[in-house]
VMD Tcl script that draws the C-alpha trace (Angstrom):
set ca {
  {-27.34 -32.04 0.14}
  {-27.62 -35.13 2.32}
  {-31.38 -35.20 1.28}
  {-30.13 -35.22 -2.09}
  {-27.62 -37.73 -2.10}
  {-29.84 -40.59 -0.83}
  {-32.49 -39.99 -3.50}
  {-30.13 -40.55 -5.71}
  {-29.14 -43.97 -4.19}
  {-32.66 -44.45 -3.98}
  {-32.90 -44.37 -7.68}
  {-29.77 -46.59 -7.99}
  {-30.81 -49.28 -6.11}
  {-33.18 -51.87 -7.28}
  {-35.61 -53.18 -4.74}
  {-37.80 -55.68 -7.57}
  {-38.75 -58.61 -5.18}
  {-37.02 -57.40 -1.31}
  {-38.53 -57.33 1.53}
  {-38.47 -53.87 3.62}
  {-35.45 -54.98 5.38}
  {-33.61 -56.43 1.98}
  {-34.32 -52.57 0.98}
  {-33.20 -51.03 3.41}
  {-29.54 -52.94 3.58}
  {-29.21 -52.87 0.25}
  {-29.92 -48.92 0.29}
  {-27.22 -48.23 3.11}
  {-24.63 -50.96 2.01}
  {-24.72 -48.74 -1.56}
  {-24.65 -45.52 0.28}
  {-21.61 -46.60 2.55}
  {-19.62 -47.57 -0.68}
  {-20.61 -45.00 -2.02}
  {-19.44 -42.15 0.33}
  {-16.48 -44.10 1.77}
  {-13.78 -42.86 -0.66}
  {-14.02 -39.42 1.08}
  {-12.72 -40.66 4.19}
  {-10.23 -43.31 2.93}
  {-8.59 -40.84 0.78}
  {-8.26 -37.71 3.11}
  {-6.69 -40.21 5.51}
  {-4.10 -41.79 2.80}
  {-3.05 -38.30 1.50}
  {-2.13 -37.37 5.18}
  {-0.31 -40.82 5.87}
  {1.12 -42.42 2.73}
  {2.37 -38.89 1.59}
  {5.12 -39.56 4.55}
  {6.58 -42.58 3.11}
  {5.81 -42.32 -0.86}
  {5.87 -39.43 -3.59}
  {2.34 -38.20 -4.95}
  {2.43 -40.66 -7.69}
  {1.98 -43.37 -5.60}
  {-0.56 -41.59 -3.61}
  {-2.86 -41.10 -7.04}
  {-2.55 -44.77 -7.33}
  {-3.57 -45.37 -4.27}
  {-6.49 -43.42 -4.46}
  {-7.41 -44.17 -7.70}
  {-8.00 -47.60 -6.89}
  {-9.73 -46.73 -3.53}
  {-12.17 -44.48 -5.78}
  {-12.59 -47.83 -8.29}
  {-13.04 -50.71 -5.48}
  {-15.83 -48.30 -3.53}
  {-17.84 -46.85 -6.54}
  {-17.85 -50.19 -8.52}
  {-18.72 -51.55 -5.54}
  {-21.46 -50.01 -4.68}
  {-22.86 -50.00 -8.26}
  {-22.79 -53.79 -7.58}
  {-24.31 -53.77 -5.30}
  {-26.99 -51.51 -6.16}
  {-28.20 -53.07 -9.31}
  {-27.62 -57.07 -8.80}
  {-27.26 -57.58 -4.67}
  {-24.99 -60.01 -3.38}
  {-24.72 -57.91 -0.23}
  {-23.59 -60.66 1.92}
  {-20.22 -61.95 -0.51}
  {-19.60 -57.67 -1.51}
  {-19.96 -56.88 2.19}
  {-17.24 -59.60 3.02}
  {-15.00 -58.72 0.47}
  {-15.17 -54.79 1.38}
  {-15.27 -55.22 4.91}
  {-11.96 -57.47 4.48}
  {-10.44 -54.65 2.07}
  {-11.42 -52.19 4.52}
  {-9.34 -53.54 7.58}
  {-6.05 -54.25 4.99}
  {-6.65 -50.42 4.41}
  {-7.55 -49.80 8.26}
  {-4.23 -51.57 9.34}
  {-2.02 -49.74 6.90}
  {-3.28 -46.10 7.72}
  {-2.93 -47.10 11.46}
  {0.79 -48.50 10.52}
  {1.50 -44.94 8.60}
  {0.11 -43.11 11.04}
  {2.65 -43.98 13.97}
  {0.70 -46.98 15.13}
  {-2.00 -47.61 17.79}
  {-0.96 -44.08 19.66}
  {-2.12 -42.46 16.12}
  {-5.08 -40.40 16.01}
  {-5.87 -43.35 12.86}
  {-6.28 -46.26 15.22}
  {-9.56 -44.57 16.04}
  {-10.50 -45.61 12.42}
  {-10.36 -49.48 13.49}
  {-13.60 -48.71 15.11}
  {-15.46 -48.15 11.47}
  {-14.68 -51.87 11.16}
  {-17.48 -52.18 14.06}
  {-19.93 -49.29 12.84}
  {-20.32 -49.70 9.34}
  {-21.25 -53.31 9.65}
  {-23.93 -52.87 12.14}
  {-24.87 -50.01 10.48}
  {-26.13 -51.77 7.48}
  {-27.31 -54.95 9.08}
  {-28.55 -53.73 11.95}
  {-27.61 -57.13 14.12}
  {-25.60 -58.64 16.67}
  {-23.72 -60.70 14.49}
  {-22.48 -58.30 12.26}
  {-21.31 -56.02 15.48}
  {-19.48 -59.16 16.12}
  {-17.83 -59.80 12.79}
  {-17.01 -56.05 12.47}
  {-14.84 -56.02 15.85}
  {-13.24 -59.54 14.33}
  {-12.49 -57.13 11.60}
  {-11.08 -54.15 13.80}
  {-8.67 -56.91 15.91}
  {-7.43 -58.11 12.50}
  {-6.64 -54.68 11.44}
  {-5.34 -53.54 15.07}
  {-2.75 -56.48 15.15}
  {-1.71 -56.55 11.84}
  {-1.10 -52.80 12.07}
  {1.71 -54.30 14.84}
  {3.31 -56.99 12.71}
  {3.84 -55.30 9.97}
  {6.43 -52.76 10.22}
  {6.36 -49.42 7.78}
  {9.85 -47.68 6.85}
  {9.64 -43.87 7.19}
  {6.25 -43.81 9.15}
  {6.19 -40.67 11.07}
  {5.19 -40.23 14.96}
  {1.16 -39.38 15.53}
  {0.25 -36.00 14.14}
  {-2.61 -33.76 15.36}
  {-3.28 -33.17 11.52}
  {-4.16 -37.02 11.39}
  {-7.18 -36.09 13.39}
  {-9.01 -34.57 10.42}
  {-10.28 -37.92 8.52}
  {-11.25 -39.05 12.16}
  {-13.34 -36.12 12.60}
  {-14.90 -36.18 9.45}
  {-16.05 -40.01 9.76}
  {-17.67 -38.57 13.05}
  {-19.25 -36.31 11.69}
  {-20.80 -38.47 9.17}
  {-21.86 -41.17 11.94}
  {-23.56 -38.41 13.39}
  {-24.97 -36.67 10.29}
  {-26.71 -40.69 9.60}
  {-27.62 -41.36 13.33}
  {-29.55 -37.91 13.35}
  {-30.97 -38.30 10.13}
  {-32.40 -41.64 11.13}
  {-33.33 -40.86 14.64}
  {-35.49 -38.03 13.05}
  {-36.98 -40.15 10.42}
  {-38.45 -42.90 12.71}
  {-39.50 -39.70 14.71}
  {-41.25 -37.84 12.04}
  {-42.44 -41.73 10.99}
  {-44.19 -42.49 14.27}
  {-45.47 -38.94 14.49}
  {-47.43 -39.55 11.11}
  {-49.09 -42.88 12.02}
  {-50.24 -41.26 14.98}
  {-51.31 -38.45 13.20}
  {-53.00 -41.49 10.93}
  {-55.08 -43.02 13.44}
  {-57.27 -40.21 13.40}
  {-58.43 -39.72 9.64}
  {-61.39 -41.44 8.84}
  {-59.80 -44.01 6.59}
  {-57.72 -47.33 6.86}
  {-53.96 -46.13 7.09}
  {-51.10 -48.60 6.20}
  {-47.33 -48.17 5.99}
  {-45.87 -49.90 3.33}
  {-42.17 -50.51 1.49}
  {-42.04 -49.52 -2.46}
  {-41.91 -53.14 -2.93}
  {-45.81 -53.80 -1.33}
  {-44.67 -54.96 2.01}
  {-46.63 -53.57 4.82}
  {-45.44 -52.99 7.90}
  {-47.90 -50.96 10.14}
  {-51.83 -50.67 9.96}
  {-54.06 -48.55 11.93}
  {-56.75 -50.07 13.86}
  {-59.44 -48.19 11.41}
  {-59.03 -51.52 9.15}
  {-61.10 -53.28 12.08}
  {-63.96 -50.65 11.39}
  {-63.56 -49.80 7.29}
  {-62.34 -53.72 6.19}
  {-63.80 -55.72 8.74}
  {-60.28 -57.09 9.41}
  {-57.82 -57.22 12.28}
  {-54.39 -55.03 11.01}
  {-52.12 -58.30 11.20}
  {-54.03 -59.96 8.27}
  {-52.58 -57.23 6.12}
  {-49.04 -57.05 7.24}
  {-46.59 -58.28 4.96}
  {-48.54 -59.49 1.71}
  {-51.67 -59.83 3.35}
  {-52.75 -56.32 1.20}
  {-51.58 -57.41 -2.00}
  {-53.09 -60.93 -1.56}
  {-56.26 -59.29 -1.46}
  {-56.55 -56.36 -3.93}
  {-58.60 -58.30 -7.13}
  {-56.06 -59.19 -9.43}
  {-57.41 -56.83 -12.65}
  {-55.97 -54.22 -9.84}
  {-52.93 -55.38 -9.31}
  {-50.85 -54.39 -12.09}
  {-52.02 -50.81 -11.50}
  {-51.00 -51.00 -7.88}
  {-47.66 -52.40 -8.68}
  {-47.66 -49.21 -11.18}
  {-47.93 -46.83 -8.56}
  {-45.44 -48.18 -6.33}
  {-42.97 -48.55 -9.03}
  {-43.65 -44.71 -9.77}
  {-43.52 -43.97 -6.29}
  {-39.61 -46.04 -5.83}
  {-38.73 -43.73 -9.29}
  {-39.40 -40.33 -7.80}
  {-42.53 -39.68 -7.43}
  {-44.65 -38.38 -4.79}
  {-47.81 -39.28 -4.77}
  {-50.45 -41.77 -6.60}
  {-53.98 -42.24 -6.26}
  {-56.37 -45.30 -7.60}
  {-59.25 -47.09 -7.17}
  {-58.76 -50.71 -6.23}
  {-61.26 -53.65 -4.72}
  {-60.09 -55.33 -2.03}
  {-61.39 -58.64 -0.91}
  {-63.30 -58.89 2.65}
  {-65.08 -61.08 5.02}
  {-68.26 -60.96 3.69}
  {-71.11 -59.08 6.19}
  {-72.84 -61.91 6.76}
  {-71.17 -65.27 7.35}
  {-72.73 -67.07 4.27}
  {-69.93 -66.18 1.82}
  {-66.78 -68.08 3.37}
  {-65.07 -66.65 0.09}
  {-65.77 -63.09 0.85}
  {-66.31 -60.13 -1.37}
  {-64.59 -57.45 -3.36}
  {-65.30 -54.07 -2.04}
  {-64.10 -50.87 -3.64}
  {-61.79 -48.61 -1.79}
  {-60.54 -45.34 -2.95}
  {-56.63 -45.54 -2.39}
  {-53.64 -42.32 -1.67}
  {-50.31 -43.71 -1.57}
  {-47.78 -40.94 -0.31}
  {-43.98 -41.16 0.09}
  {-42.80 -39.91 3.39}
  {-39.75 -37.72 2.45}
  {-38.25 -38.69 5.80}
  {-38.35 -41.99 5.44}
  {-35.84 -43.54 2.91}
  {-38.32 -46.72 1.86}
  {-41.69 -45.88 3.31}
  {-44.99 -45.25 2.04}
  {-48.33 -44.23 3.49}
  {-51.20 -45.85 1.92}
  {-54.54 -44.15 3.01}
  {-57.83 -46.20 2.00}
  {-61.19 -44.55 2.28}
  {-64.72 -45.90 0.88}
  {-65.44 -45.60 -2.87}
  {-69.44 -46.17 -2.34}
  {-70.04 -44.03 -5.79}
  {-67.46 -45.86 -7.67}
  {-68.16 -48.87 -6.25}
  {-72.22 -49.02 -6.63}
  {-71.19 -47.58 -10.54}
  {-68.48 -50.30 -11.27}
  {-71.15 -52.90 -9.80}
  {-73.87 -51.68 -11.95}
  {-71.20 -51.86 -15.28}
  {-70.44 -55.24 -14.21}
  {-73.48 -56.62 -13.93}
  {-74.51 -54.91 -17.23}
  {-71.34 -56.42 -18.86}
  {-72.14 -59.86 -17.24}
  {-75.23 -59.77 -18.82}
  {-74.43 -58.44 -22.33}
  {-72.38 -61.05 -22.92}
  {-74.97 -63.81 -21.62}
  {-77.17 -62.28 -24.35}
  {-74.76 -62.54 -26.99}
  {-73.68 -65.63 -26.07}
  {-77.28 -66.89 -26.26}
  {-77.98 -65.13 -29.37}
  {-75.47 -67.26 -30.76}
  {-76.68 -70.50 -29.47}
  {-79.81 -69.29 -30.79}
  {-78.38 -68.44 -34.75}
  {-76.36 -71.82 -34.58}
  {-79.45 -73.57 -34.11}
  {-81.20 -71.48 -36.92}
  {-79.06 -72.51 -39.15}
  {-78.83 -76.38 -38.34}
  {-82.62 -76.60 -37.13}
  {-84.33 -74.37 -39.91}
  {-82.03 -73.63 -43.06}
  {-81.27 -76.85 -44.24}
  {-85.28 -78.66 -44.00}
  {-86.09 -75.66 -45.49}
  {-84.16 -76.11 -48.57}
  {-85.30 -80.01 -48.69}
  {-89.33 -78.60 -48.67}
  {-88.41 -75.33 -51.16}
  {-86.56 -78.55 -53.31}
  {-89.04 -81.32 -53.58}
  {-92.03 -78.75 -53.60}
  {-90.28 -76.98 -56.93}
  {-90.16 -80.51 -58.04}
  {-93.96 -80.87 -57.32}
  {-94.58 -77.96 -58.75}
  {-93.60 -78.80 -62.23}
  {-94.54 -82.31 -61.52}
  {-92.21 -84.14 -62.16}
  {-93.12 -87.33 -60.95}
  {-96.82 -86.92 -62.64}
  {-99.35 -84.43 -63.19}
  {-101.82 -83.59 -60.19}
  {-105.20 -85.54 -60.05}
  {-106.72 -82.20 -59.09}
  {-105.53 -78.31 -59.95}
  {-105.93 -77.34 -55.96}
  {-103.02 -79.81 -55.14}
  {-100.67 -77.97 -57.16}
  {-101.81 -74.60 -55.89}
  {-101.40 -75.55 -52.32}
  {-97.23 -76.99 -53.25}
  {-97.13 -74.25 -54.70}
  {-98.29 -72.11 -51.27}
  {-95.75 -74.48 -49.63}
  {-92.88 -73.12 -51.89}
  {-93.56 -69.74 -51.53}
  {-94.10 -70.45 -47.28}
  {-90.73 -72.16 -48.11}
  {-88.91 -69.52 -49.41}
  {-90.27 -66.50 -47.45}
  {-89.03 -68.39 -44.18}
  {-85.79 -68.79 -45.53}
  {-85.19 -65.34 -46.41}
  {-85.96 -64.65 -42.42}
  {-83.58 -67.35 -41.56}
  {-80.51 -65.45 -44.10}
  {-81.84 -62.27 -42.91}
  {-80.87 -63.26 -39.44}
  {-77.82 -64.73 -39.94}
  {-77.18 -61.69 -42.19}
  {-77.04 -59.04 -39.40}
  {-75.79 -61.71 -36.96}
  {-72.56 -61.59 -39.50}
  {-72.50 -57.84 -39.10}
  {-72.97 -57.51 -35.67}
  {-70.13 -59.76 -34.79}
  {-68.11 -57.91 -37.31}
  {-68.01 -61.36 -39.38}
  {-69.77 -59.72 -42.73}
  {-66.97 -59.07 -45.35}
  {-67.18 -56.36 -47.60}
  {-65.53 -56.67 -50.60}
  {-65.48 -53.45 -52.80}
  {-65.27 -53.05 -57.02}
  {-66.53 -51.01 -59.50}
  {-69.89 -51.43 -60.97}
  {-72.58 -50.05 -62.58}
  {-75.02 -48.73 -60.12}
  {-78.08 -48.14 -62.46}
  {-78.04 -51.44 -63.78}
  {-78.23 -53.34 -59.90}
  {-81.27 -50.86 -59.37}
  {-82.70 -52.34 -62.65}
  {-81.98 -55.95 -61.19}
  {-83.54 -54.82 -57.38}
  {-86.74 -53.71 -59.08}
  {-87.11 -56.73 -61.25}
  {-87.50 -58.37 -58.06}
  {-90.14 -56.77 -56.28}
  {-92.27 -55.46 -59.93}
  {-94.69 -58.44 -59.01}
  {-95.61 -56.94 -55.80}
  {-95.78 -53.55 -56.98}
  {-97.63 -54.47 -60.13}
  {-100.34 -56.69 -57.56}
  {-100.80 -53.02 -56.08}
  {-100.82 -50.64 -58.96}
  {-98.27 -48.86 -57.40}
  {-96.29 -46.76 -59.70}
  {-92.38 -46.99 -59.33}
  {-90.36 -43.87 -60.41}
  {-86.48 -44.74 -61.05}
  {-84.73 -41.08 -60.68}
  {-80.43 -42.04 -61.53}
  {-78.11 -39.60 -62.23}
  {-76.98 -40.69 -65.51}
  {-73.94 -39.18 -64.21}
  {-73.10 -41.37 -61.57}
  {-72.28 -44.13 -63.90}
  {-69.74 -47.27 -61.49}
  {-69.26 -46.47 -57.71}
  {-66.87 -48.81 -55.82}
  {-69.11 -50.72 -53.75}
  {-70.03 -54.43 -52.50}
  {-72.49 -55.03 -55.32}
  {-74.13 -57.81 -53.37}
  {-74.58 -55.83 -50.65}
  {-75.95 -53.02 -52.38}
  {-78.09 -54.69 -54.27}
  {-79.34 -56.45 -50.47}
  {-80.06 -52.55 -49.67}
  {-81.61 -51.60 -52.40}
  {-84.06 -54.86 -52.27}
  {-85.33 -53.95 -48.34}
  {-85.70 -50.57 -48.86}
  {-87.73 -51.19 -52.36}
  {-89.77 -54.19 -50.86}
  {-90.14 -51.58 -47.70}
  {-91.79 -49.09 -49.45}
  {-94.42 -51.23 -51.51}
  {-94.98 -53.24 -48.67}
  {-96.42 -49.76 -46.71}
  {-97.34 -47.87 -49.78}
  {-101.21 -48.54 -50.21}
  {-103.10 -49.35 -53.72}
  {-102.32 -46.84 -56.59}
  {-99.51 -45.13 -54.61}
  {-95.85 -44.06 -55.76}
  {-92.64 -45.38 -54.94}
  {-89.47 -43.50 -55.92}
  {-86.12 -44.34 -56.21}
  {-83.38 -42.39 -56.97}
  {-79.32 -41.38 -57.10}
  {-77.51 -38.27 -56.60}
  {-73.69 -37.48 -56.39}
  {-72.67 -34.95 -53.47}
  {-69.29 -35.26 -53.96}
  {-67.57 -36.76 -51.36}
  {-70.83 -39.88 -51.45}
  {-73.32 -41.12 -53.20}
  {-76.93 -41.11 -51.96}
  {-79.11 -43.55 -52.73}
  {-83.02 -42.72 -51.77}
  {-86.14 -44.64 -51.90}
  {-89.88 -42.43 -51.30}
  {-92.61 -43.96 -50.84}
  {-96.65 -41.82 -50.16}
  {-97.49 -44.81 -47.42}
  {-98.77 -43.63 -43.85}
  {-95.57 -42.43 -42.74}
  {-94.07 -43.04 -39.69}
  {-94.88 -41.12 -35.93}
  {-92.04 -39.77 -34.37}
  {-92.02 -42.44 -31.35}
  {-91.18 -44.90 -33.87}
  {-88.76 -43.64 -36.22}
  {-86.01 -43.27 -33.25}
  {-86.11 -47.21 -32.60}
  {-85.98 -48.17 -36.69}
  {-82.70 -49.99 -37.39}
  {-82.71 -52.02 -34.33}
  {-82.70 -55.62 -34.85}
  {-86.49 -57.39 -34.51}
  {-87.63 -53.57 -34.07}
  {-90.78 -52.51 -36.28}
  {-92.90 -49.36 -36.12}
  {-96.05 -49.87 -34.26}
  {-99.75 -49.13 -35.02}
  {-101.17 -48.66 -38.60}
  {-97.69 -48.59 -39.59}
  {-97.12 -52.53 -38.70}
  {-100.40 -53.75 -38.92}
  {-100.21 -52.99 -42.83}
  {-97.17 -55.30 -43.33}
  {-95.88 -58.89 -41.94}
  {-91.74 -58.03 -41.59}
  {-89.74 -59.12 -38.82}
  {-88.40 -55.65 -38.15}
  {-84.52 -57.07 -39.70}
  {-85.36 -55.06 -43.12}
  {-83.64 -52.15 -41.62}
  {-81.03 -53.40 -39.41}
  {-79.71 -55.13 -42.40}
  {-79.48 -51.96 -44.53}
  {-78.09 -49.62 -41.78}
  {-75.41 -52.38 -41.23}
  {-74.19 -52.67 -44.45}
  {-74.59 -48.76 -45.00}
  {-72.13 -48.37 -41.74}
  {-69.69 -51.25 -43.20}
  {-69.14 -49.02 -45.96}
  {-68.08 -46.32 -43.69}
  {-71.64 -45.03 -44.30}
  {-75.05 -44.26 -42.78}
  {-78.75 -44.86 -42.92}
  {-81.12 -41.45 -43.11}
  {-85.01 -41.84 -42.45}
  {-87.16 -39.22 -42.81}
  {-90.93 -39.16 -42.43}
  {-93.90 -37.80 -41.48}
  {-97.70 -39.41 -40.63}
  {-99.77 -39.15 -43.62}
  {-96.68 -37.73 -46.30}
  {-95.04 -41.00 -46.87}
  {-91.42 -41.88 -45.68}
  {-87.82 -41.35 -47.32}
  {-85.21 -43.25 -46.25}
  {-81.55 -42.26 -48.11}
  {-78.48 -44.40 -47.62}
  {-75.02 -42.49 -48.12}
  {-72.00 -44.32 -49.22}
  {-68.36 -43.04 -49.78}
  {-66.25 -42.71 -52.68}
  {-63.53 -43.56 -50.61}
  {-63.50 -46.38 -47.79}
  {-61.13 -45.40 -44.86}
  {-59.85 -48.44 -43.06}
  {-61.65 -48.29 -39.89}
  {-64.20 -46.11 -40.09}
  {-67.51 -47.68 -39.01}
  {-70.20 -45.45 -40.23}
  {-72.18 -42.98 -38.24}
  {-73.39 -45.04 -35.40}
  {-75.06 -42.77 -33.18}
  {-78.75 -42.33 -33.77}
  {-79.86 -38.88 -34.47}
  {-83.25 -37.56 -34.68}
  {-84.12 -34.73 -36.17}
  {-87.43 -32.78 -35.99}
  {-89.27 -30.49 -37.81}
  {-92.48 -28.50 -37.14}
  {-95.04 -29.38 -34.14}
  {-95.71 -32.88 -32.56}
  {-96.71 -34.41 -35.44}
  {-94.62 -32.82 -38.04}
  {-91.65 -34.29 -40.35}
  {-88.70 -36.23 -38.07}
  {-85.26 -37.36 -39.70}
  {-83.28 -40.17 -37.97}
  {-79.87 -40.74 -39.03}
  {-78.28 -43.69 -38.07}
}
mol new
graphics top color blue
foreach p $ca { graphics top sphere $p radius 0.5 }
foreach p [lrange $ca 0 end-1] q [lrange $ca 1 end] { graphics top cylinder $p $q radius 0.2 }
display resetview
C-alpha cells in the first residue's frame, strides 16, 4: 500500500529540468502534504470535540483536508517548495499550538506533536538548516500553546496518545523504507561492478550520480567525467531525443527501456583531440526501491555499430554523388544546350542558304552533317536532363484524355526514315477499342519514340518491328517487338539503369547512351506504372509498358526489378521493372 502510494506521487510530480536532489524534495514535500491530513484530523476530532460541537469540527477538517491536498498538488505540478514549505510549516505550528492548547497543554500527550515541526522539515530537505528552522517552528508553537488560553480544554487524556502514535508509526514506516532502499541501492551497484558492461545510476531527469569503474575499461573514461551531465553531453545529439524518450517513459511508469545510442570518446589514438562516436547498446532499469533512480547498463554494440558505420558512409556518399550529378546536369545545360541551339540555328540557316548559295554542293552536305551532329547531341543533353527531372521527382505529369492511336501514328512518323533506310517492316497492331486513355500525351508519345527508335536501331536489314495495344482491364499495355539479336540474360537485369546498355553484339550494333530506357521506365513508374522486357538471343526482344486507367496519388510504379526466366541458360528472360 505504501509501495503504492508513492508511485502515485511519483506520477504527480513533475521533475522536467531538476536535479536528483530537486526530485527528490519535491517528491517528499508532495508526499508529506499529501498524507498529513490523517494525522491532523485524528488529533482535532479528539481535542476540538471538547470545546466545540461536530459542526465546527467538519469545518475544521474540511479546511485541513483543502490547505494539505491543494497544497501538495502545488507543489507537485509547478514547485515553489521553498515559499509552500514556509507557508505550511507556519500553518502547521498555528495548528501544532492549538492541539497542544486543547489537549491540556505541554503535560498533553499532543505536545509530543511540536516535534513534527523538527522532523518533517529535515525530512524533506535533508539539512542542517531546515532542522534549525523546524525547532524555531516547534518553540513558536510550544509558547504560543502557553499564551493563549482555551475555555473548556480538558486535562491530558491517554486517548490523545493515538494521533501521536500514528505519526510514529509513519516516521518509522519512511525511515525503514528509506534505510532499505539505499540498502537494496548499494547492494545493486555492487552487484553492478561485476557485469561486463559500463553501469551508471542515474535520476529520471538524466542526472548521474554513480558510475562503475568498467567506464575506465569499455569508454576509455574516468567515472567522474560522466557524473552529472557529463553522459548526456556526450550521447550524439540524433540520440538524444530518444534517450530523453526513455527516461520520460521510465518517470511515467515504466520499467524498463532499451536503445542503441553513440556516445562520444577519447579517440584510441591521440590524433583526434575531438574524439569519436562509438556505439553502445544501452538497458535503462528502474529500481523499484528507489523512488528516483535508474540503472543504466551500457555494453558494446560492435554489430550495430560496424552496420550503422557502413550505412553512413554509404549515405555520405550517395549524396556526394547526387550532389555531383547535379553540378554535373547544371553545367549540361549552361555549357552544352544553349551553343548547341546557336550551331543547330545558323547551320539550318546555312542549310537553306540564306545568305547565298554554296560555291560547291560538298559545303552544304557537310552543314548539313553539322545540323544533324547538332541535333542528335541535343537530344542526349534533354535526354539527360529528362531522367535527371524524374529522378529528383521534379518531372510533372500532367494527365488528359487523348487518342492513343493517333500519338502512335505521330511516334512512327518520326522514326519511318530510319526504318525505311533499313527495309524494316513496321506492323502497327491497336485495339480499335482502346480509343482515349488518360495519360501525359507528351510523355507517352517520349515512350513510344525510344522504344520505336530502340527496336529499329537493333533490328537488322529487312527485319520486323511491331507495335501494338491491348486493354486488360484495369491498364493498358503498350508493346513494341522487334526480330533483332535479342538480349542475353546478364544484360537484361541491368536495362533501365541510367547510362546502362547491353553489352556485346547487342551494343556494338547501335550508338545510344544507355538513357533510352531509363527514360521510359521512369515515366512508365510516374504513371503508377511499369516497364516489362522480355527477350531472348537470336528471337528478338519485347518490351511492354503498362499504364493505369486510374492514377492513385502516390503510387510510384513497380520499382523493384524482377527477372524472370524461362527454359535453360540461354532461353527467354522477362525483367519487369
Amino acid at each position: 500500500m505504501c509501495a503504492s502510494a508513492t508511485e502515485g506521487c511519483r506520477r504527480l510530480v513533475d521533475t522536467a529540468g531538476l536535479t536528483a536532489e530537486g526530485v527528490g524534495v519535491r517528491l517528499r514535500m508532495t508526499q508529506t502534504l499529501i498524507a498529513a491530513p490523517a494525522v491532523a484530523v485524528s488529533a482535532t476530532a479528539l481535542t476540538l470535540s471538547q470545546v466545540d460541537g461536530p459542526a465546527t469540527l467538519a469545518v475544521a477538517n474540511f479546511l485541513i483536508f483543502g490547505a494539505c491536498w491543494l497544497a501538495g498538488l502545488f507543489v507537485a505540478s509547478y514547485g515553489k517548495e521553498k515559499l509552500i514549505g514556509a507557508l505550511s510549516l507556519a500553518g502547521a505550528a498555528v495548528l501544532a499550538g492549538g492541539l497542544i492548547a486543547l489537549g491540556g497543554g505541554l503535560a498533553s500527550p499532543m505536545a509530543v506533536l511540536a516535534l513534527a515541526l523538527v522532523f518533517e522539515p529535515w525530512w524533506v530537505w535533508r539539512s542542517e538548516r531546515a532542522i534549525l528552522v523546524g525547532v524555531i517552528a516547534a518553540v513558536g508553537a510550544v509558547v504560543a500553546s502557553t499564551l493563549v488560553p482555551v475555555a473548556g480544554a480538558g486535562g491530558a487524556s491517554a486517548t490523545l496518545w493515538l494521533p501521536v502514535m500514528i505519526y510514529g508509526m509513519t516516521i518509522a514506516a519512511r525511515l525503514m523504507k528509506s534505510e532499505s532502499s539505499e540498502s537494496n541501492g548499494a547492494t545493486s551497484f555492487e552487484l553492478a561492478e561485476a557485469l561486463d558492461a559500463a553501469v551508471l545510476r542515474l535520476t529520471v531527469t538524466g542526472e548521474v550520480s554513480d558510475v562503475t569503474e568498467k567506464t575506465r575499461d569499455l569508454m576509455r573514461l574516468p567515472p567522474e567525467l560522466l557524473l552529472q551531465q557529463g553522459l548526456f553531453d556526450r550521447v550524439h545529439v540524433a540520440d538524444r531525443v530518444a534517450y530523453m524518450c526513455a527516461l520520460s517513459d521510465l518517470r511515467n511508469g515504466a520499467k524498463n527501456r532499451q536503445l542503441d545510442m553513440r556516445v562520444r570518446l577519447p579517440a584510441e589514438n591521440s590524433e583526434s583531440l575531438a574524439g569519436v562516436y562509438e556505439w553502445f547498446s544501452a538497458e535503462f532499469v528502474r529500481l523499484p526501491s528507489d523512488e528516483t533512480g535508474v540503472i543504466a547498463i551500457f555494453r558494446e554494440a560492435q554489430d550495430v555499430s560496424e552496420l550503422n558505420a557502413r550505412v553512413e558512409l554509404s549515405e555520405e556518399r550517395a549524396a556526394q554523388a547526387e550532389l555531383s550529378k547535379a553540378s554535373f546536369l547544371a553545367a549540361v545545360s549552361h555549357e552544352l544546350r544553349t551553343p548547341l541551339n546557336a550551331i543547330i540555328g545558323f547551320s539550318d540557316m546555312l542549310t537553306h542558304e540564306l545568305y547565298g548559295r554554296f560555291a560547291d554542293p560538298r559545303q552544304k552536305e557537310h552543314v548539313a552533317l553539322i545540323s544533324e551532329a547538332g541535333n542528335h547531341l541535343l537530344g542526349v543533353v534533354n535526354a539527360i536532363l529528362d531522367v535527371s527531372k524524374i529522378e529528383l521527382g521534379a518531372y510533372s505529369i500532367i494527365r488528359e484524355p487523348f487518342n492513343l492511336g493517333a500519338t502512335v501514328s505521330t511516334s512512327l512518323s518520326m522514326i519511318s526514315v530510319q526504318a525505311e533506310r533499313k527495309d524494316i517492316a513496321i506492323d502497327v497492331q491497336i485495339d480499335p477499342a482502346i480509343g482515349e486513355i488518360d495519360a501525359d500525351v507528351r510523355a507517352i508519345r517520349q515512350i513510344l519514340i525510344n522504344l520505336l527508335s530502340n527496336a529499329v536501331k537493333f533490328t537488322p536489314e529487312g527485319g520486323t518491328v511491331a507495335i501494338g495495344a491491348s486493354d486488360d482491364g484495369s491498364a493498358v499495355r503498350i508493346w513494341v517487338k522487334d526480330t533483332g539479336v535479342g538480349i542475353a540474360p546478364q544484360d537484361i537485369a541491368r536495362l533501365g539503369q541510367a547510362f546502362v546498355q547491353a553489352g556485346d553484339d547487342y551494343a556494338r550494333r547501335g550508338d545510344g547512351t544507355g538513357l533510352g530506357l531509363a527514360l521510359v521506365k521512369g515515366l512508365a513508374q510516374l504513371h503508377g506504372g511499369s516497364l516489362t522486357i522480355e527477350s531472348e538471343v537470336g528471337a528478338g526482344t519485347t518490351a511492354i509498358v503498362s499504364i493505369p486507367k486510374t492514377h492513385q496519388a502516390g503510387e510510384p510504379g513497380q520499382a523493384e526489378v524482377q527477372i524472370l526466366r524461362n527454359g535453360l541458360d540461354h532461353g527467354a528472360f522477362r525483367k519487369t521493372a
